[in-house]
C-alpha positions as CSV (number, residue, x, y, z in Angstrom):
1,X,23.9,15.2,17.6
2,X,22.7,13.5,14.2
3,X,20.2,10.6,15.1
4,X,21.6,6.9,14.1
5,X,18.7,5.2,13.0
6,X,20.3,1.8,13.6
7,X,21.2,2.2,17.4
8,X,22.8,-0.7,19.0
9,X,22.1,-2.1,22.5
10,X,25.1,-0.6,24.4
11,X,23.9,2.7,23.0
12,X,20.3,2.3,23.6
13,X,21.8,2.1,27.5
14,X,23.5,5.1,27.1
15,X,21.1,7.2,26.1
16,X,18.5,6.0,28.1
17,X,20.6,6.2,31.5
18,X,19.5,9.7,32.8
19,X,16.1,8.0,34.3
20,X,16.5,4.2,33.3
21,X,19.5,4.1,34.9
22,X,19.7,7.2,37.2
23,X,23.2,8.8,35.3
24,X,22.2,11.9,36.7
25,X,23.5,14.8,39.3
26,X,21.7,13.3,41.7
27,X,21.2,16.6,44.8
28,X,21.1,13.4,47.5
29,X,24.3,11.5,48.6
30,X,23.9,8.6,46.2
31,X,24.4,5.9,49.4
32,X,20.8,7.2,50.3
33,X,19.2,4.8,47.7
34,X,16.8,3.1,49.8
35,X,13.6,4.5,48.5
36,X,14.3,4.1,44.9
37,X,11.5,1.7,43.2
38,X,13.5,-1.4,41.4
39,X,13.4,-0.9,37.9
40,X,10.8,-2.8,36.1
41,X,8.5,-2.5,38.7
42,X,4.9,-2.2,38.9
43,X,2.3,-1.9,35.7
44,X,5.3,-2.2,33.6
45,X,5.9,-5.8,34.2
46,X,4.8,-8.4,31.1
47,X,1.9,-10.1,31.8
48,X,0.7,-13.3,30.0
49,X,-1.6,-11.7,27.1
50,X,-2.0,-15.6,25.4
51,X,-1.5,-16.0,21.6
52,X,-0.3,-12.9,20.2
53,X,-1.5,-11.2,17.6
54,X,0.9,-10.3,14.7
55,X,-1.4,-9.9,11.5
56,X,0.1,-6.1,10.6
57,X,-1.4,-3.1,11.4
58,X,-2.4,-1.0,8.4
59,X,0.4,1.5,7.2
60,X,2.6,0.3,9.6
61,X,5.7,-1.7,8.1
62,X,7.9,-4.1,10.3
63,X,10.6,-5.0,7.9
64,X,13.5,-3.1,9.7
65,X,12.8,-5.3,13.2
66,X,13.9,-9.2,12.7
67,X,11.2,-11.8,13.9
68,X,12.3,-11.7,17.5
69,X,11.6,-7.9,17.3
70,X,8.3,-7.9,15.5
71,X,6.8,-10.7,17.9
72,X,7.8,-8.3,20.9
73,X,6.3,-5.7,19.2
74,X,3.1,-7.2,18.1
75,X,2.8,-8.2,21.4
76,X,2.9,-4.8,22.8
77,X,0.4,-3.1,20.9
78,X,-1.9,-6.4,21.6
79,X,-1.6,-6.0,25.5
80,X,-0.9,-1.9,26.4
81,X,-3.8,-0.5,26.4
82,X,-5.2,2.6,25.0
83,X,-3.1,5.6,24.8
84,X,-6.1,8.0,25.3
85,X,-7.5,6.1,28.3
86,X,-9.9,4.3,26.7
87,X,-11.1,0.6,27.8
88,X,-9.2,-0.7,24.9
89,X,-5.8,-2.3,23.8
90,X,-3.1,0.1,21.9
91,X,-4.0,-2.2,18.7
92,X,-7.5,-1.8,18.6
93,X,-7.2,2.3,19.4
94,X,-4.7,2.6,16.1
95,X,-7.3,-0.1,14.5
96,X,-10.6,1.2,14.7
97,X,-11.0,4.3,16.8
98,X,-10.3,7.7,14.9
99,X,-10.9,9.8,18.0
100,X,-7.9,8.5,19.3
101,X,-5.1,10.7,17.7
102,X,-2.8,9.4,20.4
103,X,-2.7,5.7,18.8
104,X,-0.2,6.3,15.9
105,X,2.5,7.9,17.6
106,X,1.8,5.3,20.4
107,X,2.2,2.8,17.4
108,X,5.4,4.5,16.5
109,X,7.3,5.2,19.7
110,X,7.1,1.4,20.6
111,X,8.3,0.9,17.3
112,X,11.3,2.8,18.2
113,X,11.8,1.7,21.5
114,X,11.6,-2.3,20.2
115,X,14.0,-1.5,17.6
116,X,16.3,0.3,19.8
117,X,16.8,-2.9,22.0
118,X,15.0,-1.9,24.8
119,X,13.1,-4.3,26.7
120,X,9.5,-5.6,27.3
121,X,9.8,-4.1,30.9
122,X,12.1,-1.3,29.7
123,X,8.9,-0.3,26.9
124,X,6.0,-1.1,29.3
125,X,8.1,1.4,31.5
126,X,8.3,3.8,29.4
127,X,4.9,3.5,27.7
128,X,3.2,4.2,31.3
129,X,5.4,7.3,32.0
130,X,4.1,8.6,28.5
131,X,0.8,7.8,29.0
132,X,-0.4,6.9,31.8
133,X,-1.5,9.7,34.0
134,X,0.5,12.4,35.9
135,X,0.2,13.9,39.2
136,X,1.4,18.0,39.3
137,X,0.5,20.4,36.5
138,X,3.6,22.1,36.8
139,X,3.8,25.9,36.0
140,X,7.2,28.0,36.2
141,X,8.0,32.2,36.6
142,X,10.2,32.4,33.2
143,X,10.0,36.1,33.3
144,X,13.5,36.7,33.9
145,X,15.2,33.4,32.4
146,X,17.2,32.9,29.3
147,X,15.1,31.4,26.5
148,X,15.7,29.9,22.8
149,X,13.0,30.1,20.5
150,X,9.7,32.3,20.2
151,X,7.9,32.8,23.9
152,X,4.4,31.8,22.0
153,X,5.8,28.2,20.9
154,X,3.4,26.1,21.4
155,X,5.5,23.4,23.2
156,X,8.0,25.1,26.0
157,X,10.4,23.1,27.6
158,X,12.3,24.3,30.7
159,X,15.3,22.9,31.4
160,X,16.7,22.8,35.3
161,X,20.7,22.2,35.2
162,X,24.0,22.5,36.6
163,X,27.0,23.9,35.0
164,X,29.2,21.4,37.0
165,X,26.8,18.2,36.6
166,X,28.7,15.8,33.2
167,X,25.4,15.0,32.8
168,X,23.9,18.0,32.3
169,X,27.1,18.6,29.5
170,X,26.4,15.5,28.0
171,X,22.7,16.5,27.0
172,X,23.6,20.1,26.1
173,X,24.2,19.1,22.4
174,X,21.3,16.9,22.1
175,X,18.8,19.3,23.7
176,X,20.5,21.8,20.7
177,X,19.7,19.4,17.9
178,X,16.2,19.2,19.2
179,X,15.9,23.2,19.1
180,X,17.1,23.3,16.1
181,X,15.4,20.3,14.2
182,X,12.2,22.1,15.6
183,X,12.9,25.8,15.3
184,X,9.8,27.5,15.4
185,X,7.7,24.9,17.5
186,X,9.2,25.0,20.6
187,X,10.9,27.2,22.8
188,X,13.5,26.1,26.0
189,X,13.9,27.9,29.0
190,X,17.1,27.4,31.0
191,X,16.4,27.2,34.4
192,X,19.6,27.2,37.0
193,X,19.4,24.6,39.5
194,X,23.1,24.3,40.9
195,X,23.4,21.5,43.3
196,X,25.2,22.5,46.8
197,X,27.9,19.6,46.3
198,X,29.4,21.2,43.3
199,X,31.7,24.2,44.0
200,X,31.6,27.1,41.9
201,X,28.3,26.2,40.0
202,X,26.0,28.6,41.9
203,X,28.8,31.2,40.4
204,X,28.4,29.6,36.8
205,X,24.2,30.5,37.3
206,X,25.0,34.2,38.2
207,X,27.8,34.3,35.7
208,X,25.1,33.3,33.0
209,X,22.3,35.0,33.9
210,X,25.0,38.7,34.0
211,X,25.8,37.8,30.7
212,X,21.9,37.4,29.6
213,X,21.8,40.8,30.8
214,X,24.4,41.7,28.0
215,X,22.8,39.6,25.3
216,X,25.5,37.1,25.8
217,X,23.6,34.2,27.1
218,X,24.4,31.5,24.6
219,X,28.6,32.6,24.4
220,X,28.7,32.3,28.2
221,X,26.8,29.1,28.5
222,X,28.7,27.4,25.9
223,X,32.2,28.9,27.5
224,X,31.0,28.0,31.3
225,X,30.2,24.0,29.9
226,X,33.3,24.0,27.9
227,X,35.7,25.1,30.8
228,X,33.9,23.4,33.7
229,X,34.7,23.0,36.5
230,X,37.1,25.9,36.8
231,X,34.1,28.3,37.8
232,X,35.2,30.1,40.9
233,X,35.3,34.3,41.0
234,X,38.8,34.8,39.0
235,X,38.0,32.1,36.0
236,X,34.4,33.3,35.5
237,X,35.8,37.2,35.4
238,X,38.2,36.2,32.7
239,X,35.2,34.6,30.5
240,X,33.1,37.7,30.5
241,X,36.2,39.8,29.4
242,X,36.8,37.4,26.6
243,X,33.4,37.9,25.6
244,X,33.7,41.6,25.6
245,X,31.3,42.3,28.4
246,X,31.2,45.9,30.1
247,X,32.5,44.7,33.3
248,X,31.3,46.7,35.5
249,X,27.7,46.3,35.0
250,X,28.6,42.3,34.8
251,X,29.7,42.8,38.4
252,X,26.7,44.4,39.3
253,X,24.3,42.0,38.1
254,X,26.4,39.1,39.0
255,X,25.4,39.7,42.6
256,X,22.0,41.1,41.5
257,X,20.9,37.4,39.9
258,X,22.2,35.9,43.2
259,X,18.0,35.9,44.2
260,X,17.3,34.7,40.6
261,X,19.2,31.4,40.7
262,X,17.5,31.1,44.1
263,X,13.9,31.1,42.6
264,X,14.8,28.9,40.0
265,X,15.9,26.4,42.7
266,X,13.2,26.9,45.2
267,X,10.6,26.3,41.8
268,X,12.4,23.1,41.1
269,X,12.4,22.0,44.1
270,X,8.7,22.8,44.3
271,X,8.5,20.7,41.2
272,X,10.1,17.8,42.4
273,X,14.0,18.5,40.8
274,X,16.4,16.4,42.4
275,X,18.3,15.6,40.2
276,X,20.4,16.8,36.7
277,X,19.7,17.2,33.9
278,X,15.6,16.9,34.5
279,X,13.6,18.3,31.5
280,X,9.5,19.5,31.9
281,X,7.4,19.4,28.7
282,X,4.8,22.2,29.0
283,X,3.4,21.5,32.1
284,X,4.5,18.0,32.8
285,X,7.6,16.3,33.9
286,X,9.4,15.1,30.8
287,X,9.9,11.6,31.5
288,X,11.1,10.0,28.3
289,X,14.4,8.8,26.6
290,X,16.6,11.9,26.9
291,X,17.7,11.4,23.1
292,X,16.4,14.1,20.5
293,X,14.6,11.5,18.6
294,X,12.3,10.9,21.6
295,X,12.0,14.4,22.2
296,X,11.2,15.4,19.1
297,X,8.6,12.7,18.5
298,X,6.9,14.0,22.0
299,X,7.2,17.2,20.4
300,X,5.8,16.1,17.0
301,X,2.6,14.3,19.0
302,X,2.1,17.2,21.2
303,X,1.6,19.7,17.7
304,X,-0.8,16.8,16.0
305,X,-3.2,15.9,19.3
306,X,-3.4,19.9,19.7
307,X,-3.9,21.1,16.2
């Protein structure tokens, strides 16, 4: 899914909706709502900063945001504060402190974020979830689940779905993009996490993980997305026949994964997982726009801080 760099406003809500707006496979009966945070809430509300600072920030051009956009950003860099924890606005950390790597990419992800019509709240929001600090350093068994890209990437993502979840479908393509706009640098692990109110997905795990077993991961998780929801016993036999797999050793492992898909539940659950899709970025909840341009510039950060 090619990146647009001129997103409008009804798309910036679309591809923001898996957490801004909770467009996700929610494992809960969505009436239990209760305990859901307004959005907007907290540290991420504006706060009155005074006169705003807009003389430009070195190396940083504005042109592509109009004036509205360009005072909201200026504003932002002059009030969040340091991406690296520091005592110190974002402006001052790109200005004058080298030690902060952090600050440019900080710089450049609000730049994004203004331009793609989100918000003051909405970027406040989702400057804090970037970087403010996390609770849980999250650490998964991958041992036995299907993975693109090199194990010793140095940024691994693990992915916990469900084959019946549109959601889940919906991200499929973009999560591809990012694999293959950074083949090399990263590495995805699919981790099943089929939610009890969808019928037939815990056979769409098995079904997958058998045909991993065959080197037929990919084939059978592009087939069991393309034809959900028809996943009970007789539609999932069919697929593995049409990809050529020895059948009788997909039977077997079919019911042999049934503990696998398990695991990978019980660990997201562990993790926090209640919903899908819900993406972890090495060992932290991933907890930005689920668009590859976000992604990737998470990605391209993680690489430059860590070098």
């Amino acid at each position: 899914m090619p990146y647009n760099p001129r997103v409008s406003k009804a798309y910036w809500l679309l591809i923001c909706a898996p957490f801004l707006m909770a467009a996700a496979c929610e494992k809960k009966s969505p009436k239990d709502t209760g305990s859901l945070p307004p959005q907007g809430s907290g540290s991420a509300l504006a706060v009155d900063t005074g006169p705003v600072d807009t003389s430009p920030l070195n190396g940083v051009s504005t042109d592509k945001l109009n004036d509205d956009k360009k005072n909201l950003f200026y504003k932002l860099v002059g009030s969040l504060s340091s991406p690296c924890g520091k005592a110190e606005s974002l402006r001052k950390s790109f200005a004058s402190d080298t030690s902060c790597k952090r600050a440019p990419f900080a710089v450049r992800y609000v730049m994004s974020l203004v331009d793609d019509e989100a918000t003051e709240p909405q970027v406040r929001e989702e400057y804090d979830k970037k970087y403010k600090a996390q609770a849980g350093d999250f650490h998964f068994d991958v041992s036995k689940a299907p993975h693109e890209g090199p194990d010793d990437a140095p940024v691994k993502l693990y992915e916990f779905f469900d084959y019946q979840c549109p959601h889940c479908k919906a991200f499929k393509p973009m999560l591809e993009q990012v694999m293959k706009d950074e083949q090399g640098k990263a590495v995805e692990y699919f981790m099943m996490f089929p939610l009890e109110k969808h019928e037939g997905s815990k056979n769409a795990s098995q079904a997958a993980l058998a045909a991993n077993a065959q080197g037929k991961f990919k084939e059978m998780h592009d087939l069991l997305f393309d034809k959900s929801p028809d996943h009970d016993r007789e539609h999932i036999t069919g697929y593995a026949k049409s990809l050529g797999l020895d059948m009788q050793k997909f039977d077997t492992d079919y019911t042999a994964f049934a503990p696998q898909v398990a695991s990978d539940i019980a660990q997201g659950e562990k993790a926090g997982v209640d919903s899908t899709p819900t993406l972890f970025f090495n060992n932290r909840k991933y907890e930005g726009p689920m668009h590859p341009k976000y992604i990737e510039m998470w990605i391209d950060e993680e690489l430059a801080v860590n070098r």
